[in-house]
C-alpha positions in Angstrom: 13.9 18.6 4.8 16.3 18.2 7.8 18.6 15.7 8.7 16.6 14.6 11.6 13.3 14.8 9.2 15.1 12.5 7.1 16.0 10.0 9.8 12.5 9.9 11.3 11.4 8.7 8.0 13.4 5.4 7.8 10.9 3.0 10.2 8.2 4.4 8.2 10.0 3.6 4.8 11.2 0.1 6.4 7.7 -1.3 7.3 6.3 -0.1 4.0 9.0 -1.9 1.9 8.5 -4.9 4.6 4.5 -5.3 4.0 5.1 -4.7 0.3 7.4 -7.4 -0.1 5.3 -9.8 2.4 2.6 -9.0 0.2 4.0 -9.5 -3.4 5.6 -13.3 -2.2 1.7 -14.0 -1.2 0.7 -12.8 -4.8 3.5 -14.6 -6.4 2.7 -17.8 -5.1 -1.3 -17.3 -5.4 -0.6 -16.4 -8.8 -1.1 -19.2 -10.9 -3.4 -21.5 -8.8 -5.9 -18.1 -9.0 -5.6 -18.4 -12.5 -6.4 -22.1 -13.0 -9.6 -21.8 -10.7 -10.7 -18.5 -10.9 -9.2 -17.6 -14.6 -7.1 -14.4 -15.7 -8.3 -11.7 -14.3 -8.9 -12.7 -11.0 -5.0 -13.4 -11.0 -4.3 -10.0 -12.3 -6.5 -8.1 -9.6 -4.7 -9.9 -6.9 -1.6 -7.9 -7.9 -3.7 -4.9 -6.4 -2.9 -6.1 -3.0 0.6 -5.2 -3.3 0.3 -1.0 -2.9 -2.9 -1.5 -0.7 -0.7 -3.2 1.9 2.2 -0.9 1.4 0.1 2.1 2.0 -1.6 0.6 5.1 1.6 0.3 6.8 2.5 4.0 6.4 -1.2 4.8 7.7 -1.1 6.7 11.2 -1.8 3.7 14.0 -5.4 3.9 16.0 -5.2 4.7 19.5 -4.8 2.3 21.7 -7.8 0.5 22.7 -9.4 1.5 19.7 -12.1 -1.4 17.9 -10.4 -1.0 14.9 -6.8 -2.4 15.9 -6.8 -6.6 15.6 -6.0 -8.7 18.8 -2.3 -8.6 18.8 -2.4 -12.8 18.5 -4.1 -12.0 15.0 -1.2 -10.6 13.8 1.5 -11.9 15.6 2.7 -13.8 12.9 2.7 -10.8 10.2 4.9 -8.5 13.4 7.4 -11.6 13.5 7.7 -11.3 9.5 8.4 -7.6 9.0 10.5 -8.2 12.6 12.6 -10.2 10.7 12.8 -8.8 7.4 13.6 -5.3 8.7 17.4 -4.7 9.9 17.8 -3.0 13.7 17.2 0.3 14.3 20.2 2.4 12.6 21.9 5.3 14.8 20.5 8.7 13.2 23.9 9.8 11.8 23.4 6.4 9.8 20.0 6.6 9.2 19.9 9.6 7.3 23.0 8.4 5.0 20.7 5.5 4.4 17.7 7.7 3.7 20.0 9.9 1.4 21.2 6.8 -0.5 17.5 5.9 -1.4 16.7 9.0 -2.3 19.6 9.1 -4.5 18.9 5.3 -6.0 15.0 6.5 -6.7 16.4 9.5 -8.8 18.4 7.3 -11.1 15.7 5.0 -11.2 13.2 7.2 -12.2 15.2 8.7 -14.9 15.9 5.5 -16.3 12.7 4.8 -16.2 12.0 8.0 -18.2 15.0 7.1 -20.9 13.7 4.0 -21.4 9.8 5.8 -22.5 11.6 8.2 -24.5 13.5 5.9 -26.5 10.4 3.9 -26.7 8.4 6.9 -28.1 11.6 7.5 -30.3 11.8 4.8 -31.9 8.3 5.0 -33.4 9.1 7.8 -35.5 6.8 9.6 -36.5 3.2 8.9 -36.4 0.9 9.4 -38.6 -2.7 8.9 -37.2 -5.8 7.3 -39.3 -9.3 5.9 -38.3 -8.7 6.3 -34.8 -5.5 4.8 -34.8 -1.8 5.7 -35.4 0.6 4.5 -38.0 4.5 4.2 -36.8 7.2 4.7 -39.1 8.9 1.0 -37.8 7.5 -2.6 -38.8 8.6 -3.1 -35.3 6.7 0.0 -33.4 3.6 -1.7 -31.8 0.9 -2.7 -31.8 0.7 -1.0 -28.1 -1.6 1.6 -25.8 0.4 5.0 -25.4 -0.3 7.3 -23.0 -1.6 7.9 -19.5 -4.3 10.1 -19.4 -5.1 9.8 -23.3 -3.6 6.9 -24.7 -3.5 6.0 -28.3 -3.0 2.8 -29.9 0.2 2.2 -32.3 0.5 0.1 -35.1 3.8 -0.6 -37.6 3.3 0.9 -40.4 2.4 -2.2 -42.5 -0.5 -3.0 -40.6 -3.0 -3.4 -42.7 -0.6 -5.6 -45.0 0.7 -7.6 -42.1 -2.8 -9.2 -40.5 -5.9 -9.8 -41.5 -9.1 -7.9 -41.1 -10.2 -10.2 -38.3 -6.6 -10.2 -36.7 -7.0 -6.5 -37.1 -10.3 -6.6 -35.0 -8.6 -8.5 -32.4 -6.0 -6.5 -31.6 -7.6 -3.2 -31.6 -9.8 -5.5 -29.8 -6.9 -5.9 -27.5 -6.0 -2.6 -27.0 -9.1 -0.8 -26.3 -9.4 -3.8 -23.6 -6.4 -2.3 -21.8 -8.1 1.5 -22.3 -10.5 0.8 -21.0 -9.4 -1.1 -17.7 -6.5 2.1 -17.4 -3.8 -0.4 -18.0 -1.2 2.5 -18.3 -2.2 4.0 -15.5 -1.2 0.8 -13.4 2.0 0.3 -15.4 2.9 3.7 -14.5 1.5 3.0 -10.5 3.9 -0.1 -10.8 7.0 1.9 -12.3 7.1 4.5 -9.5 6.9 1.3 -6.9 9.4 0.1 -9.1 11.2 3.2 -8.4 10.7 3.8 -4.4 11.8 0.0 -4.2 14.7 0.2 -6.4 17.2 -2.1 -3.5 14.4 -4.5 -3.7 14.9 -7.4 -6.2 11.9 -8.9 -5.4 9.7 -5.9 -6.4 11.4 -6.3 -10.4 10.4 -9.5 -10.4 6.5 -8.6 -9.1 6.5 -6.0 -11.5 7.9 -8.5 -14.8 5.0 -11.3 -13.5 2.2 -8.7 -13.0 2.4 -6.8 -16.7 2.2 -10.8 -17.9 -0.4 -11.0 -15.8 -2.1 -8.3 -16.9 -1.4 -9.4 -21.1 -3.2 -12.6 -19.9 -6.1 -11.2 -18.5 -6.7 -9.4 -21.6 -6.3 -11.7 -24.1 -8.3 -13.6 -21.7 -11.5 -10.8 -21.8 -11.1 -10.4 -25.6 -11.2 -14.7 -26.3 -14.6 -14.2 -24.3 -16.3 -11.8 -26.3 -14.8 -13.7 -29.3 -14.7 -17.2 -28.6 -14.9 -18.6 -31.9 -11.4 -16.2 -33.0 -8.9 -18.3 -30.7 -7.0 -19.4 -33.1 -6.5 -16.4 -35.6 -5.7 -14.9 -32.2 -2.7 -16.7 -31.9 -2.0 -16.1 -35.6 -2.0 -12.7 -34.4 0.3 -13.1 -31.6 2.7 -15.2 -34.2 2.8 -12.6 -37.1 4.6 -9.9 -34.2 8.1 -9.5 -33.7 9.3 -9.1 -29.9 9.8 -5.3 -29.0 13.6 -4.4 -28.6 12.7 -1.7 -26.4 10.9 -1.8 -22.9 8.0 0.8 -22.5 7.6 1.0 -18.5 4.2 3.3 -19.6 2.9 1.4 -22.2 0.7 -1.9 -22.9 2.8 -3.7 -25.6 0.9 -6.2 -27.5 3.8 -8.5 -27.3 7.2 -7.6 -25.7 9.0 -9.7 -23.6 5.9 -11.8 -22.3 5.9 -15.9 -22.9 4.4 -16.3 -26.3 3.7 -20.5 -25.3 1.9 -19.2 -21.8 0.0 -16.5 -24.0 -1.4 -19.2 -26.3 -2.1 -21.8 -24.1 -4.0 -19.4 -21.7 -6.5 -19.2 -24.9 -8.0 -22.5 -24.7 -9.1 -22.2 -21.0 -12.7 -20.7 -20.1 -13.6 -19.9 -16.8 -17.6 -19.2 -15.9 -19.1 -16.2 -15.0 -19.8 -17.8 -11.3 -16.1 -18.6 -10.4 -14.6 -15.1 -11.7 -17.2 -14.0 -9.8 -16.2 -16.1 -6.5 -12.7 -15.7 -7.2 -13.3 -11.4 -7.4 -15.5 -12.0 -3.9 -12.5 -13.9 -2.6 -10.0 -11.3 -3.8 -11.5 -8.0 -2.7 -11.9 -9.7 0.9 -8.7 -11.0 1.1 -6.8 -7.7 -0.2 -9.1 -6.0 2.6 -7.9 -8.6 5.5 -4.2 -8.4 4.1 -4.3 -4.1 4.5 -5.8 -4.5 7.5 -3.3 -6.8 8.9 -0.7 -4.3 7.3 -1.9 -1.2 9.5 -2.9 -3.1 12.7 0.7 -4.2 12.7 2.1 -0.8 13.5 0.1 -0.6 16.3 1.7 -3.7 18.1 4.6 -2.3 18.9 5.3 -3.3 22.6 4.5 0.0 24.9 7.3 1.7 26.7 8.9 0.2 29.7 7.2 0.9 33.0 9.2 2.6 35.9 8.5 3.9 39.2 9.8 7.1 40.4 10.5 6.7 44.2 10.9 10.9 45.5 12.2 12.3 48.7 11.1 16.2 48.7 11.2 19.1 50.6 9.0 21.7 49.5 9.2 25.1 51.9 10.2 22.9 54.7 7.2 20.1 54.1 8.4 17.0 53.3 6.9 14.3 51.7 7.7 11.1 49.6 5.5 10.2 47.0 6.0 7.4 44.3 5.0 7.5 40.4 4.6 5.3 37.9 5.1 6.2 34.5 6.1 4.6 31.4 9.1 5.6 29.1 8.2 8.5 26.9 4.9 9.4 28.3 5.2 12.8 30.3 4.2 12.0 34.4 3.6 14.9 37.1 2.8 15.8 40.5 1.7 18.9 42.4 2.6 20.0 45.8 1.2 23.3 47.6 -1.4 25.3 47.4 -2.2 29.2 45.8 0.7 31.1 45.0 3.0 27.8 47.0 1.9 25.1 44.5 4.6 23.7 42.6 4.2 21.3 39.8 7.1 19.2 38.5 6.8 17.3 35.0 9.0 13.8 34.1 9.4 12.2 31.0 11.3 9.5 31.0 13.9 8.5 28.0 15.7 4.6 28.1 19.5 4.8 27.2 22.4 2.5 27.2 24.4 1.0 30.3 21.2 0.8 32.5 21.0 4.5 32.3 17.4 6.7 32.0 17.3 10.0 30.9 14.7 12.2 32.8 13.7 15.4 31.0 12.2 17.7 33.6 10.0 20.8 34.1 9.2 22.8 37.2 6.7 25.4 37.8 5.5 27.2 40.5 1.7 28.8 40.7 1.9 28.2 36.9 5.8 30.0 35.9 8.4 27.9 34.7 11.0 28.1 37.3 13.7 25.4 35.6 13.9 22.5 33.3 16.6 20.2 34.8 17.8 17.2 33.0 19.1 14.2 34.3 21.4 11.0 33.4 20.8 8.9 36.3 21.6 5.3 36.5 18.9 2.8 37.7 18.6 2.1 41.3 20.6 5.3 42.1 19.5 8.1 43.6 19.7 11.5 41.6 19.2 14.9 43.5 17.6 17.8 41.9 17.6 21.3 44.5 15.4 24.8 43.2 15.8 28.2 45.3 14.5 31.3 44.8 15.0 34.9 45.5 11.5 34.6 48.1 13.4 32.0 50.0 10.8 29.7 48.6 12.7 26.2 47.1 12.4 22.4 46.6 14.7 19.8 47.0 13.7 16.3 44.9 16.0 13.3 45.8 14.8 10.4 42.7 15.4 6.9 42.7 14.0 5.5 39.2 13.5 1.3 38.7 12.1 -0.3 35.8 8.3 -2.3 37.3 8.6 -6.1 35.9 5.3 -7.4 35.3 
């Protein structure tokens, strides 16, 4: 990857980290009142939104004009937010430092990330597996889900002696849950966002709220299917020392998440209609939120419109034509006929000081016979003269001006 490849990234990388964060405040402070009405889970599947409008934003816009791309009032407010979150456009010399010094902070992050696992996995010991389970060599090893694409459930060693047969049940229970909704696989998702967003205090603090989230909505299925077990559920949770060492991969049974919060979530039941109205809610408003996220790219004012006043003399002929073009979108205009037709190209590039940069190409009956480039100022005329060896030549005098609307 280039230098200039690099650069070009950083608007892309910007907008994501800009929707992400937009995003994750929403969640933050939905968080709790979705809980309350809408229970758990509901809460927990609103962290979803989070990647979904991160990924939107780095989605290539629609064309303009498409159906698909919301009325620029619609999301006016969201272009204002990102407008102000993200910092003016860097020089490319700068922006690729920049780029370079994310790169560098998502390498340390990420093998942080890993050191932390291992020493997690480490201080299990050895396992030794039985009924479908496995048995650390630590008291304070699990319980916990291991494991992306197979996980395993781990249990201290005096497991059996610890809890009871019923508290045993609950926290397989427990586990299995978070098999079987891929728990891991989102705690591992939410590390490498963790990673990518390393500058980004407020993505630490998403991902701390969302793996509590994501305990409650468990311990919120499991009450459910064993509603008469609250309390030796909280026994449970009581009998388990905190874990000294944080597993970004795993589902710990109980780590560093609020024991009081945990326990008090117990008592409250929410029907089957409002997790089902809350879900409803949810998937529409994670849909309207991406949405938003990708239309927002495509708002981005359109280049400035100029009009290119010419004076020409084409093999004695003269004529003065005017275009109208806008800044980066290639313009042109052919003169002649047959083996006498000459085409010339503009593209016009803004630049400081009132100054336009016209990128030119001529041809005549089809060859390339010059690309001139000019630094003119605007309102002055600029003078661009062709010969060739037939005699044959043009002579272009420009005067560019930016068109107010």
């Amino acid at each position: 990857m280039t230098a200039s490849d690099l650069s070009a990234a950083l608007p892309s990388l910007l907008r994501a980290s800009c929707a992400l964060s937009l995003a994750a405040l929403v969640v933050i402070a939905l968080r709790q009142p979705l809980r309350r009405c809408f229970g758990a889970g509901v809460a927990y599947a609103a962290w979803l939104a989070v990647p979904l409008c991160a990924l939107a934003a780095l989605l290539p816009a629609a064309p303009t004009g498409s159906l698909l791309v919301l009325p620029a009032a619609a999301i006016q407010p969201l272009k204002t937010s990102i407008a102000n979150l993200a910092p003016p456009a860097a020089p490319p010399g700068q922006a690729y430092l920049i780029v370079l010094a994310w790169l560098t902070g998502v390498l340390l992050a990420a093998v942080l990330q890993l050191a932390q696992q291992r020493a997690y996995i480490r201080s299990m010991g050895t396992l030794a597996r039985r009924d479908g389970i496995a048995y650390a060599d630590s008291p304070d090893a699990g319980p916990a889900l291991v494991g992306l694409w197979r996980p395993i459930i781990v249990v201290p060693f005096d497991f059996d002696r610890r809890y009871t047969a019923k508290e045993r049940e609950l926290i397989l229970a427990h586990e299995r849950t978070h098999a079987r909704r891929r728990d891991p696989l989102a705690n591992a998702a939410c590390a490498a966002l963790r990673c990518l967003n390393w500058f980004n205090p407020l993505v630490h603090i998403a991902e701390r709220l969302m793996r509590i989230d994501q305990e409650l909505a468990c311990d919120a299925e499991v009450v459910r299917r064993h509603p008469n077990s609250r309390r030796t559920y909280a026994d449970a949770m009581l009998k388990t020392q905190l874990s000294a060492n944080d597993a970004p991969f795993a589902c710990q049974w109980q780590s560093n998440h609020p024991l009081k919060e945990r326990v008090m979530n117990l008592n409250r039941t929410t029907p089957q209609a409002l997790r089902i109205v809350g879900s409803t809610l949810i998937a529409a408003a994670m849909t309207t939120g991406s949405w938003a996220a990708w239309a927002a790219q495509n708002s981005a004012p359109e280049g400035q419109l100029y009009d290119i006043a010419m004076h020409m003399t084409v093999n004695g002929a003269t004529i003065s034509p005017h275009l109208h073009t806008r800044s980066g979108t290639p313009a042109a205009m052919r003169v002649g006929e047959g083996a006498q037709q000459w085409q010339a190209e503009f593209t016009l590039k803004p630049v400081d000081g009132g100054k336009v940069y016209i990128a030119s190409s001529v041809t005549r009956d089809g060859k390339p016979v010059g690309k001139p480039g000019l630094l003119v100022a605007l309102g002055e005329p600029a003078a661009v003269k062709i010969a060739q060896d037939d005699n044959a030549g043009m002579e272009m005098q420009l005067i560019v001006t930016e068109i107010t609307k």
